[in-house]
N, C-alpha and C positions, 0 to 999 in steps of 0.2 A: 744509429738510434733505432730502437725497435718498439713498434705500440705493439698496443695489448686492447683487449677488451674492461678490462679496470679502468684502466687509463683514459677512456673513453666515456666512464662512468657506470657499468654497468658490472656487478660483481655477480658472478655465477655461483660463487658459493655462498654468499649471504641468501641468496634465492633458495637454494637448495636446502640452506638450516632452517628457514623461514616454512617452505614444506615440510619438512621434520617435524617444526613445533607445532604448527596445527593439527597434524593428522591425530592427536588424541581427543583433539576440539571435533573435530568434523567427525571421527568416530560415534559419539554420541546422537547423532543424526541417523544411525545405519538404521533401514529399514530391514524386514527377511526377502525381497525381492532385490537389493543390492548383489550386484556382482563381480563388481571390483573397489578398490582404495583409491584414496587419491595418485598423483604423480604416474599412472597412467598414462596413453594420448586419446581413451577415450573411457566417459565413465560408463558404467555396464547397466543395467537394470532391465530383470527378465518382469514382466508383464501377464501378471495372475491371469487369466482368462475365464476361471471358475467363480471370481469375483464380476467380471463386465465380459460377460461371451458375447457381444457385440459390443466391441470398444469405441469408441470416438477418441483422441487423442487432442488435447485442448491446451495450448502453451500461449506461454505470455512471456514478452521482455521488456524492460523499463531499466529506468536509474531512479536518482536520488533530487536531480536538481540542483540549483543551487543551496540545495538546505545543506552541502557540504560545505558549503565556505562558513556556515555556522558554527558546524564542527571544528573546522579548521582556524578559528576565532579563539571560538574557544578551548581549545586543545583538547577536546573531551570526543573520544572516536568508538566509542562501546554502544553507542545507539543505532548509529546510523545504516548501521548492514541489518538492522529489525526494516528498517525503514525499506531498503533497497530489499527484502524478501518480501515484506506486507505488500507495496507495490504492483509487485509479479503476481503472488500469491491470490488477492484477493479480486484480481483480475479472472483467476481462473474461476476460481470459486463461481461466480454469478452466473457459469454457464451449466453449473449442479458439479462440477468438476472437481475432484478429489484432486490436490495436488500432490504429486509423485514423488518429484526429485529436485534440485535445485543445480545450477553451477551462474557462478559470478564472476564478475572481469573488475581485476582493479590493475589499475595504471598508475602509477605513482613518478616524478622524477629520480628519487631514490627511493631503495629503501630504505627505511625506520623500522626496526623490529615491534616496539613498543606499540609501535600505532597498528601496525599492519596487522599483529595478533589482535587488538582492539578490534580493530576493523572486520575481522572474522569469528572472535568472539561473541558483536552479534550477530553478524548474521549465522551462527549457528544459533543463537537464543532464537532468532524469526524459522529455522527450518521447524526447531522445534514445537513452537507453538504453533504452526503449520501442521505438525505430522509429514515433515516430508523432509527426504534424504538431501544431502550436500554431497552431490558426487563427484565432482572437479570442479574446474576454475583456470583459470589463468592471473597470474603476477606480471604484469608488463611494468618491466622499469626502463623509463625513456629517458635518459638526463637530455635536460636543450627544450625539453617539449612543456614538460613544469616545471613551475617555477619551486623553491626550496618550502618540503613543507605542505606541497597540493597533492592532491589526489584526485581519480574519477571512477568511479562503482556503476556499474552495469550488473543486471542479472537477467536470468534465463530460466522459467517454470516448466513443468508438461505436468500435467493431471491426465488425468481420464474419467469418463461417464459413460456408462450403458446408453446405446442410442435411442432407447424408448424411456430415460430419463433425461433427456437434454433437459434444460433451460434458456428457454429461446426469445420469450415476449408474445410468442403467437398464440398462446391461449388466453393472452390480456383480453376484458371484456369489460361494456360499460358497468358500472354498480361495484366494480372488485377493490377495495383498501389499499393502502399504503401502507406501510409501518416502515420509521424509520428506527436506524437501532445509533446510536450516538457514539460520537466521536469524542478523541480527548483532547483534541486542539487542531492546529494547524492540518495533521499530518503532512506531506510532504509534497506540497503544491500552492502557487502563488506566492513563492519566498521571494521574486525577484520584485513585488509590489512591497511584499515584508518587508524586505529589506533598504528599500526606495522610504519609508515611510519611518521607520524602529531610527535607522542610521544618518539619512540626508534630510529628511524633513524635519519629523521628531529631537533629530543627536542627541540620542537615547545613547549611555553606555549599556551593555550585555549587561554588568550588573547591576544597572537600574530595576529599582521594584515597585513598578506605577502600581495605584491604584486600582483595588479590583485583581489584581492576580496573587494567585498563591506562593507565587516565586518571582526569581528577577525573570525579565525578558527575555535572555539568552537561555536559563533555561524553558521557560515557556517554548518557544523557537526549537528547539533541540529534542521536545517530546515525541519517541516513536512512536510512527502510526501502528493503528490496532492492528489486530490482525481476526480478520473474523473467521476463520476458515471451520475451525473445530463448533463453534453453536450453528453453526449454519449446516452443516456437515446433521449436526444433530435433528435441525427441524426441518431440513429434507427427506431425514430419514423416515419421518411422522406424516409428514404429510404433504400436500401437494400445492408448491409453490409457483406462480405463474410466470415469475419476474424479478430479476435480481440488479439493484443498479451499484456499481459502486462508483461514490463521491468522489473523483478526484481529480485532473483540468477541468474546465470547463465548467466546474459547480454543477449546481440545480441545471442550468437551462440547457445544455449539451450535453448531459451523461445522464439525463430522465428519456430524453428521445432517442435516443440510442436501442432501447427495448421496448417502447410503446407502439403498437400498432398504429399506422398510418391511420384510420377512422377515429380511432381514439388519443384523447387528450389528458394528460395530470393534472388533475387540481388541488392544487398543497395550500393548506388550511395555514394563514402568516399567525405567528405566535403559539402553535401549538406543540412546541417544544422549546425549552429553556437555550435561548443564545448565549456560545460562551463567553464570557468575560475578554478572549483575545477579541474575539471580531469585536466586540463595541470598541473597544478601544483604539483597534485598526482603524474603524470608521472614525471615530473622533478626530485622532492624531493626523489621519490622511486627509480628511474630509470625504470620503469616499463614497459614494453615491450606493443608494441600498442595490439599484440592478448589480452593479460593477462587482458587491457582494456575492449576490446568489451566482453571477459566472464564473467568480475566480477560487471560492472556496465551500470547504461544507457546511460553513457556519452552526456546526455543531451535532449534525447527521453523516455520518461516515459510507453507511452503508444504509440502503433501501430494497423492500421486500413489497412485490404485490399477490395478493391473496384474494378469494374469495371470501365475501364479507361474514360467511356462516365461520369459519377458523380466526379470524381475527383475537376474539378472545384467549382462546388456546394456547393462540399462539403466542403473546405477551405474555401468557403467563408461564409460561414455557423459557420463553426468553427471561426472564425475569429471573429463574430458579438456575440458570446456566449464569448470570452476572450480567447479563446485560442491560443495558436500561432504554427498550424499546418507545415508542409513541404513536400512535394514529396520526397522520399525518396528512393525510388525502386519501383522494378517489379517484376511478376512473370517471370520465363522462366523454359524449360523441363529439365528437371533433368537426365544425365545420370547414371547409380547404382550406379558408383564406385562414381561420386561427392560427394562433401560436400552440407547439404541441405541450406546451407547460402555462397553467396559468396559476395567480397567484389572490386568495380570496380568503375572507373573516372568515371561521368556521360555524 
């Protein structure tokens, strides 16, 4: 009797077609700094210097979360690689950081052709609306390790920024605004409370369609996160931003102190932008306590900008004419030691 690598579960030529079929998908991502194609052992990208002659180099890795077993629920896999690039991507971004290039790790117990092209479908729509290349990747097929039908998404960003345009938090000052720019649901963070609440508490089915949402639940859940890179990209170029936070573990109270100077505190004005129709509902269905909110999710701000109070205007309206739909949302003010560095107050 003789084994084999099939036999074991692992087909090397299903691998190999499965490269084949995407490399016209991932071609649409090629930057003019690209230096090689996929199937590679390493993706190439040569590094303008006429553009950043003082480079800094700014990368980010992240996944998806459990928001894949929403996917995987629902059989619907064309969003969720938007989700697994905005994650990386918009990571970089907040440090003024132009995102470059892209590569992604998906793990599957088999493969599925169907899905697995899904699965890289979007995330080549996320390099896109990033501006930034899909240079390789890795296909791990495990059988034993998932079960029939799962999968796991990791990804991996590099950007770059001139080092006398970082974005650091250290020019944050008392008197300087907030503007938050708004999310369009979940994105891809707190699904294991979502899903503790939608499925065991609520037993809600995926296509239940409570009250207050524009669709069933499942898709609600399944919405990719935005992706700000390209307006941000935009009103850096204009002008001079102090502070960039993006929403996502940890909510308001762990991802605002993250870039606020030690002396200084956030003070986010409650009601000064429309909550969306998931979180009330989350709170309802869960009973979920309002802090338990502002740490687990964005409740409807994605992304956060601090400015000096003389651009505020400008800047809204700037944001406005790129699609966004910006709000004032706080202020800086001085931080006593014992405070909390986020507080929360009537405007």
């Amino acid at each position: 009797m003789t084994a084999s690598y099939q036999q074991a579960g692992v087909n090397i030529d299903q691998a190999n077609l499965f490269v084949k079929r995407i490399k016209p998908l991932v071609k649409k991502t090629a930057r003019k700094e690209v230096m090689s194609g996929i199937g590679g052992f390493g993706g190439l990208f040569h590094l303008d210097l006429k553009r950043n002659p003082d480079p800094v180099l700014v990368s980010s890795t992240d996944g998806v979360g459990t928001k894949l077993k929403i996917a995987q629920i629902l059989k619907r896999h064309d969003t969720i690689g938007i989700d697994l690039v905005a994650m990386c991507v918009n990571d970089v971004i907040v440090q003024g950081a132009e995102p470059l290039f892209f590569l992604d790790y998906l793990a599957t117990g088999k493969i599925r052709m169907g899905t697995s092209i899904a699965i890289v479908t979007g995330i080549v729509k996320g390099c896109l609306d990033a501006g930034c290349a899909l240079i390789g990747g890795e296909t791990a097929e495990m059988p034993g390790f998932y079960n029939d039908g799962e999968y796991d998404l990791a990804g991996f960003s590099v950007g770059v920024v001139n080092a006398d345009r970082m974005i650091d938090g250290s020019e944050i000052r008392v008197g300087d605004r907030i503007i938050g720019i708004a999310s369009n649901g979940l994105h891809s963070n707190g699904y294991s409370l979502v899903r503790k609440i939608v499925f065991e508490i609520a037993s809600l089915d995926p296509q239940a369609h409570p009250a207050g949402l524009e669709c069933t639940i499942g898709e609600e859940m399944l919405k990719p996160t935005r992706i700000y890179v390209k307006p941000l990209l935009n009103i850096i170029k204009y002008f001079h931003i102090k502070g960039l936070v993006h929403i996502t573990g940890g909510g308001f109270l762990d991802n605002i102190p993250r870039i606020v100077p030690l002396p200084c505190k956030a003070v986010i004005y409650r009601d000064s932008w429309p909550i969306l129709p998931i979180f009330t509902l989350l709170k309802e269905l869960g009973n979920v306590e309002e802090i338990e909110l502002l740490r687990v999710f964005n409740m409807g701000v994605g992304m956060m900008m601090i400015v000096s109070e003389k651009d505020v205007i400008e800047i809204m309206d700037r944001l406005v004419k790129l699609g966004e739909k910006p709000y004032c949302i706080g202020h800086i003010e001085k931080r006593d030691p014992e405070e909390s560095p986020v507080i929360f107050s009537v405007p």
